[in-house]
N, C-alpha and C positions, 0 to 999 in steps of 0.2 A: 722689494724683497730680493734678497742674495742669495743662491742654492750654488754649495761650492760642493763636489761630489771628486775622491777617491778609491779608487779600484787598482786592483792587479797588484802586477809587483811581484817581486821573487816571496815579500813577505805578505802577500794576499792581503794588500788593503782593501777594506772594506766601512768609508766613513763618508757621512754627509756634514755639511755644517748651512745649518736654515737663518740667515739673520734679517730680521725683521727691519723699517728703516729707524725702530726707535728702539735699537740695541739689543731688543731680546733675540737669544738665541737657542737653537736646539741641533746637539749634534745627537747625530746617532753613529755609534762605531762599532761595529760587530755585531748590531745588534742592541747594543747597550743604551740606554737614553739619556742623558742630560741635559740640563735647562740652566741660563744663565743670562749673563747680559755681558754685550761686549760695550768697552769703556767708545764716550763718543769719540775721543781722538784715534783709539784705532778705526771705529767704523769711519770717519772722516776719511784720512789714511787708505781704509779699502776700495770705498766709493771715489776717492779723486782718481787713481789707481784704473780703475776699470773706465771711468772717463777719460782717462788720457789716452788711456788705451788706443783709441777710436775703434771700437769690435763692436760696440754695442749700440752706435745710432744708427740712428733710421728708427722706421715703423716699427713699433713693440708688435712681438710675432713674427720678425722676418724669419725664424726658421735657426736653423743649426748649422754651424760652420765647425769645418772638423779638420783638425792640420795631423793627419793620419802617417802612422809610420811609414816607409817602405819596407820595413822587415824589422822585426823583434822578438823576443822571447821575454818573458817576464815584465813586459811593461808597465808600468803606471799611468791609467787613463785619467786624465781631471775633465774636467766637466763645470762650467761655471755661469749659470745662466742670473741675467741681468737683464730687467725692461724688457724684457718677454726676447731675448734672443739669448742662444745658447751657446756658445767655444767649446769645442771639447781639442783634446791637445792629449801627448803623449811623451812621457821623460825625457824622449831624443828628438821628440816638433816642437817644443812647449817655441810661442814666439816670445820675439826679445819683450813685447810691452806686456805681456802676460805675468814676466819671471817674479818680479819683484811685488805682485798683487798675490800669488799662487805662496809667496813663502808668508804674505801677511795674513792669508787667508788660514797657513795651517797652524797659524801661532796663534789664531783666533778660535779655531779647532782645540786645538789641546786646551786654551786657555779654558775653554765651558767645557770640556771633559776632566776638567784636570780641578775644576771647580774656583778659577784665581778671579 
């Protein structure tokens, strides 16, 4: 399971995206609920992504790693926890193998909010 979680922000995000390993998915945005499925090749795509990463091995449960601002105002917190470990990251930490998993993660958001 993949819990991909945004906050903050000048525009007060407020979204989670839940994807299960057999595509079904659930976001919740504001409050709002939706259910869908995301197609295998993106969830391929998201999952190789957080694997190249390398943030997420070791022992499932190792805890929470957090690349925290030195100073901000309005930021956007992500949060994306994988195999029982969590990265949270900030618009101006996000690291470089995170970027391109955080933009497939919110195309995968809108896709089951947006009902595609």
């Amino acid at each position: 399971m993949i819990v991909f979680s945004l906050t903050g922000g000048i525009t007060a995000q407020d979204s989670e995206l839940t994807l299960d390993p057999d595509g079904a998915a659930l976001a919740v945005v504001h409050g709002y609920r939706s259910t869908g499925r995301v197609a295998a090749g993106e969830l391929e795509a998201i999952v190789s992504e957080l694997d190249a990463s390398g943030l997420f091995t070791g022992d499932p449960g190792t805890g929470e790693r957090t690349y925290g601002p030195p100073w901000g105002f309005d930021l956007q917190r992500y949060s994306i926890t994988y195999r029982g470990a969590t990265v949270v990251a900030y618009d101006t930490t996000v690291p470089s193998e995170l970027v391109r998993v955080i933009a497939l993660l919110q195309n995968a958001l809108r896709g089951v909010q947006l009902g595609r």
